[in-house]
C-alpha positions in Angstrom: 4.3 10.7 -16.7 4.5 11.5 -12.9 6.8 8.8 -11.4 5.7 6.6 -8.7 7.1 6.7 -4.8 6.5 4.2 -2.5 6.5 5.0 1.2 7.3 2.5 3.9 5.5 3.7 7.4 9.0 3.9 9.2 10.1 6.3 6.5 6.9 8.4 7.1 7.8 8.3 10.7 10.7 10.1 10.0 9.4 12.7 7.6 6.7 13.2 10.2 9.4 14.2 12.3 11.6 16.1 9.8 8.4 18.3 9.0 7.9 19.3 12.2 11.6 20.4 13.2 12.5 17.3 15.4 16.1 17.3 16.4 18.3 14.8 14.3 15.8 15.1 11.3 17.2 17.4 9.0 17.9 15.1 6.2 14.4 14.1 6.1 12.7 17.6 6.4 14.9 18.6 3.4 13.8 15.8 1.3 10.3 15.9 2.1 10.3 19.6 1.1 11.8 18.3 -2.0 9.1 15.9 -2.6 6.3 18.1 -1.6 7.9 20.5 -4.3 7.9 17.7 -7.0 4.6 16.5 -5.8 2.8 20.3 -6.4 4.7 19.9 -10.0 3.6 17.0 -10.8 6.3 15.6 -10.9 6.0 12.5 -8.7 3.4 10.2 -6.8 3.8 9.2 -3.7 0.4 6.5 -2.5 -0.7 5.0 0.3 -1.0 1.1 1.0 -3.9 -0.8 2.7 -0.3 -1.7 4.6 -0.6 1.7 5.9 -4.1 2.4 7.2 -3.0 -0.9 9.1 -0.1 -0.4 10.4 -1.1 3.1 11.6 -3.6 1.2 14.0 -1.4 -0.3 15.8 0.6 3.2 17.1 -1.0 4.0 20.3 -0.4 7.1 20.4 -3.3 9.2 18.9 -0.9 12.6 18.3 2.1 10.6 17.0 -0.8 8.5 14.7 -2.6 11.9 13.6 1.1 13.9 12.9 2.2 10.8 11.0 -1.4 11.0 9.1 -1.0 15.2 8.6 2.7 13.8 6.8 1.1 11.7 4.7 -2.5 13.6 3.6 0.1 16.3 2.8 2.4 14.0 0.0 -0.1 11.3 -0.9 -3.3 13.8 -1.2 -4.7 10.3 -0.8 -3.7 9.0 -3.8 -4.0 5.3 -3.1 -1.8 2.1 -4.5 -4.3 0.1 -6.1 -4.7 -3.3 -3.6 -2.6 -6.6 -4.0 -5.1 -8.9 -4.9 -6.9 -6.4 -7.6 -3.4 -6.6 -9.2 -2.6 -9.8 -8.0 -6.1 -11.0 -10.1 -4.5 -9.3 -13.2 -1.2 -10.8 -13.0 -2.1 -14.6 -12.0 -4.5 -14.4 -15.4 -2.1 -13.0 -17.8 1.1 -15.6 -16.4 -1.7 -18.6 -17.0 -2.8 -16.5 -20.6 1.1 -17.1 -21.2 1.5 -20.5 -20.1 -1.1 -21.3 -22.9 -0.3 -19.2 -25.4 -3.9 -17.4 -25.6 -4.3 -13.8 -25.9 -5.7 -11.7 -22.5 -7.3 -8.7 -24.0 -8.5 -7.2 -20.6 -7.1 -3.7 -20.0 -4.8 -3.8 -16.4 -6.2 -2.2 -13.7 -4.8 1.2 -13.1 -2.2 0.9 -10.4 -3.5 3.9 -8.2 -6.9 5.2 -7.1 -8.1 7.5 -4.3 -8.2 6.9 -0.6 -8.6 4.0 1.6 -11.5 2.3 -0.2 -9.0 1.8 -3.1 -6.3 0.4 -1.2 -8.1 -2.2 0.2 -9.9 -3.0 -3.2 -13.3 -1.5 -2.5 -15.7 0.6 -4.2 -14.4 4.5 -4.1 -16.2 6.1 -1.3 -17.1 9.9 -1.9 -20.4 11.5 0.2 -22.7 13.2 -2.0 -24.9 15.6 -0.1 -28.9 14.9 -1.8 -32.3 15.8 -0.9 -33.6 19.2 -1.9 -30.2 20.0 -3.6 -31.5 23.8 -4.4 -32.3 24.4 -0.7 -29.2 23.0 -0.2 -27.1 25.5 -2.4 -28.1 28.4 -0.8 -27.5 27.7 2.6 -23.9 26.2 1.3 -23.5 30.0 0.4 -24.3 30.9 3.4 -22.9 28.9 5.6 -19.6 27.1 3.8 -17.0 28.7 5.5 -18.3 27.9 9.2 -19.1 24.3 8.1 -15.8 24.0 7.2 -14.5 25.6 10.0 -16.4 23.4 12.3 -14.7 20.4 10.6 -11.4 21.2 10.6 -12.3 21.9 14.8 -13.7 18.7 14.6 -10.8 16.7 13.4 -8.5 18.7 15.9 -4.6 17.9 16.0 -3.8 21.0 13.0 -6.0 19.1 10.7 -7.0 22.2 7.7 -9.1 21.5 4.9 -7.4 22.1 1.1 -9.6 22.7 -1.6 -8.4 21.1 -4.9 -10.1 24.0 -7.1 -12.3 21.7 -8.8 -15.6 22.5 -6.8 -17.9 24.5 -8.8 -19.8 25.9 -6.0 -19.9 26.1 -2.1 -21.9 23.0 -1.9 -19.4 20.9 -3.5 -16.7 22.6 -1.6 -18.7 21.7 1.1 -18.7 17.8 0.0 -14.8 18.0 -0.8 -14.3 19.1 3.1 -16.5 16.3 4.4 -14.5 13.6 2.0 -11.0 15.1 2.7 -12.0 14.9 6.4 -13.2 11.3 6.6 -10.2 10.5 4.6 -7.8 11.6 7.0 -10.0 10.2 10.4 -9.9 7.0 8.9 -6.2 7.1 8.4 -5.3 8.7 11.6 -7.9 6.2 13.2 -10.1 7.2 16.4 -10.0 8.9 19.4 -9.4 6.7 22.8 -12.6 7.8 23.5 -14.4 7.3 21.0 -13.1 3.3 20.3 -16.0 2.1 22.9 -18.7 3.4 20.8 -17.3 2.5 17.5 -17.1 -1.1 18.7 -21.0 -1.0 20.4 -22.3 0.5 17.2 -20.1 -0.1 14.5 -18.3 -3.3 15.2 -14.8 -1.9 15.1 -12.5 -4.9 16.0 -8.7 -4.3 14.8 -7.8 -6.6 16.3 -9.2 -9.4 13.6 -7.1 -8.1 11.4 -4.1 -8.3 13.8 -4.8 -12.2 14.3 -4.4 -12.4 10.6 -1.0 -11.2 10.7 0.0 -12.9 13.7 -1.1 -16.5 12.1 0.6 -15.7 8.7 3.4 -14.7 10.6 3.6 -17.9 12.9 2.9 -19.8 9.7 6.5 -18.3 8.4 8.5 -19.1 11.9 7.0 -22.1 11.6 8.9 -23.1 8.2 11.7 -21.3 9.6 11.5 -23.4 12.5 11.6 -26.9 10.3 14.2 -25.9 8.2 16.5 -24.7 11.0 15.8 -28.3 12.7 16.3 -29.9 9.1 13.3 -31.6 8.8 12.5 -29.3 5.4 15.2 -29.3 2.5 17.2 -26.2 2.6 18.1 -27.4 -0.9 14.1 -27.6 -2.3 13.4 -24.2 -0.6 12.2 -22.3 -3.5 9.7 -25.6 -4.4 8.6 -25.1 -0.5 7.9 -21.2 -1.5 6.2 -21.5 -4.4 3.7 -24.3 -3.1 3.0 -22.1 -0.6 2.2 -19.1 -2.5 0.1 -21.4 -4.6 -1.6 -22.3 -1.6 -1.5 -19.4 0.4 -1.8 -16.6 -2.2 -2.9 -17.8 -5.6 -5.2 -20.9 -4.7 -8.5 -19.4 -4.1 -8.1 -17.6 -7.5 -6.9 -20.5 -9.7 -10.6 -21.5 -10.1 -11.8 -18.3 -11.0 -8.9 -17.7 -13.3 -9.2 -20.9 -15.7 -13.2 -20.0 -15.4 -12.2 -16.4 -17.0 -9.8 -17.7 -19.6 -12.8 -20.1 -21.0 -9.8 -23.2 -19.4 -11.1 -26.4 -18.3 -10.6 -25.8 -14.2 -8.0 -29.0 -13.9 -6.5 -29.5 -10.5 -2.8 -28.1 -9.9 -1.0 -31.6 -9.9 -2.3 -32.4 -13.5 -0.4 -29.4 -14.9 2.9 -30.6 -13.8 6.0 -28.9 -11.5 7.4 -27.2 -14.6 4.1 -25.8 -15.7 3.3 -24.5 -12.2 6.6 -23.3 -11.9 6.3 -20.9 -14.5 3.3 -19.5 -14.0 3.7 -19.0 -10.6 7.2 -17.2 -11.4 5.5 -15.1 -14.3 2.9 -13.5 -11.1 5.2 -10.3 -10.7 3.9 -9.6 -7.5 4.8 -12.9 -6.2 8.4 -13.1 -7.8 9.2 -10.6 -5.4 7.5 -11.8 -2.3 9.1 -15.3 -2.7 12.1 -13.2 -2.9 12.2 -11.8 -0.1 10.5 -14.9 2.1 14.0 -16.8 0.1 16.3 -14.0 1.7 14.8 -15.0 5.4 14.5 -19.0 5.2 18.1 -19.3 3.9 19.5 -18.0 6.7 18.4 -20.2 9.2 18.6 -18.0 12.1 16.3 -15.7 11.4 13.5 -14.7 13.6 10.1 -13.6 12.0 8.3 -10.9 13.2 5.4 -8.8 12.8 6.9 -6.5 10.8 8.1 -8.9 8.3 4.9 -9.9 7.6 3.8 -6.0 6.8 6.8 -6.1 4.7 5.4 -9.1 2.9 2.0 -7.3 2.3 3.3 -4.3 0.4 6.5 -5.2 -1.2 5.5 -7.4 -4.1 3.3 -4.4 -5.3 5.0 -1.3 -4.3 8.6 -3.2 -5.7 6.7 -4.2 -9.4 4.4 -0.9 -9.8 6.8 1.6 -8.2 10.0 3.6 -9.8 11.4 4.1 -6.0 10.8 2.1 -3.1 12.2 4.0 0.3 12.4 0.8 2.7 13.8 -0.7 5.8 17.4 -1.9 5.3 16.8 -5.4 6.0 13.7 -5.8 3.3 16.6 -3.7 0.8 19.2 -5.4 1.3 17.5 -9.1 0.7 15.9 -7.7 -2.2 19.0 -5.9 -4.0 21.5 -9.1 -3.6 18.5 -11.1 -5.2 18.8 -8.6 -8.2 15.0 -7.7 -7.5 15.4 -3.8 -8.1 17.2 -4.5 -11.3 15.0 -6.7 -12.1 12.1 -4.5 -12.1 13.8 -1.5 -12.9 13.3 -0.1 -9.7 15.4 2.2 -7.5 15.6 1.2 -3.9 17.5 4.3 -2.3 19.9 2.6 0.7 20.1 6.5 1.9 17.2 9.4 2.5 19.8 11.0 0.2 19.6 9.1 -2.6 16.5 9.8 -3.4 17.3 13.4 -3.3 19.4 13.1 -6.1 17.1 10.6 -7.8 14.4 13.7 -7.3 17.4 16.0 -9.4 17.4 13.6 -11.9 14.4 12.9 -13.6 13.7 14.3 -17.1 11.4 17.1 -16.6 10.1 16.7 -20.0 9.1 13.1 -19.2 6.6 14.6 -16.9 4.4 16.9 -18.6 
């Protein structure tokens, strides 16, 4: 089985840079040659987060957004990591499942998908082309190459259509173009230009999701704040994290969850602090979120930021469903003291070369 890389965007930044010669980047152009060699065998995953097609809206800069995006379409092929809260669903019902000792029979949801519709837990999205489909075929023959042509003109910034080799004719070669083209727009986001328009006709407003993160992350200062001032318990700090994540994260699905396990729907303070406990603490994905949110509050001077709260959105999934996580330093380094990469027997490289020799390492037989 192909193992599973997972990307943070400042690491893509740099491989963006490493594959196209930038001076000081020739550690990461040799790996990413190495993974783009395991990748064509096989050998390796490496997806993309709804974390990603986020955080790539906020660059401003449409080249450095549609290099980054070339880096990416090239390694990920679009492979997507399945969202949080499809997994998060799973998780939350088999920790309760536990708790109880009844059995959960439902099959997990596969942990990656294809493109951005999948990492933000969405129906996949693939254009068909319909209507006089015979019609259509021949001029496909006719005209296939220049469609695609006019496409790849379209997109602009180097942007060139690859064909997987599983389209049976020009028509779906045609439809494979179209896809892999509205994959990588969306990813490397629009033109300057063309962001009026998309707001007057398509509502386009980024900047929803932005206030999101910025009240999540003034929500985490804020605790920060209290316990710096002590007027929260240092010492009941991993009760204060799990109530939140109760609240925060798991609340709007409690309901749903005792619905689908056939439990009466009791309210949270009838179970108990131990009960809650422990199936809060069996929800992977949250283990390692309170984790790293346990790493920042103890240290009472530290200042949340944007970024942290990115960091909290991809690293309880990437961390539990991933075999390498390639991170910023601080997000390791809270994570590794906790025993979190152990934990989850996941490697989390505090070097680009590390992985390289992780990459020599792993069993080719175990992935055939």
């Amino acid at each position: 089985m192909a193992k599973l890389i997972y990307v943070d965007l400042n690491h893509w930044i740099r491989f963006a840079r490493g594959r196209l010669g930038r001076p000081g980047s020739e550690r990461y152009r040799q790996v990413f040659e190495q993974l783009m060699a395991a990748r064509a065998a096989k050998r390796i995953v490496v997806p993309l987060s709804s974390t990603h097609y986020i955080e790539m809206s906020r660059i401003r800069d449409p080249r450095q957004r549609a290099e980054v995006a070339l880096t990416m379409e090239a390694l990920s092929e679009y492979v997507a990591l399945t969202s949080r809260e499809v997994l998060l669903r799973d998780e939350l019902r088999r920790s309760i499942a536990s708790e109880f000792g009844m059995a959960y029979e439902t099959p997990r949801p596969a942990i990656t998908g294809f493109g951005y519709a999948d990492a933000f837990g969405q129906d996949q999205v693939r254009g068909h082309i319909t209507g006089n489909l015979d019609q259509a075929r021949r001029h496909a023959d006719a005209a296939a190459d220049r469609v695609i042509r006019g496409l790849e003109t379209k997109m602009g910034h180097g942007w060139r259509f690859r064909p997987s080799g599983t389209a049976r004719d020009k028509l779906q070669l045609i439809e494979e173009a179209m896809n892999a083209a509205m994959q990588f727009g969306i990813l490397r986001g629009p033109q300057d230009a063309d962001i009026e328009r998309l707001r007057q006709e398509y509502g386009y407003r980024p900047e929803d999701s932005y206030a999101v993160t910025h009240a999540i992350e003034n929500r985490e200062a804020e605790l920060a704040r209290l316990l710096a001032k002590g007027e929260a318990r240092r010492e009941r700090l991993d009760d204060i994290i799990a109530a939140r994540a109760m609240y925060w994260d798991l609340g709007d699905q409690w309901a749903r969850a005792s619905t689908d396990l056939r439990l009466p729907v009791r309210d949270v303070v009838e179970l108990g602090k131990d009960t809650l406990s422990r199936i809060i603490n069996g929800v992977p994905i949250i283990d390692v979120e309170s984790a790293l949110r346990r790493g920042n509050f103890r240290n009472g001077t530290y200042t949340w930021s944007t970024n942290d709260i990115y960091d909290l959105s991809f690293v309880g999934t990437a961390v539990v469903y991933s075999d390498v996580v390639l991170t910023e330093n601080h997000v390791r380094a809270q994570l590794v003291q906790q025993g979190v990469d152990r934990k989850y027997g996941t490697l989390m490289p505090r070097r680009i070369e590390d992985t390289a020799a992780w990459l020599q390492e792993i069993p080719r037989e175990a992935t055939n």
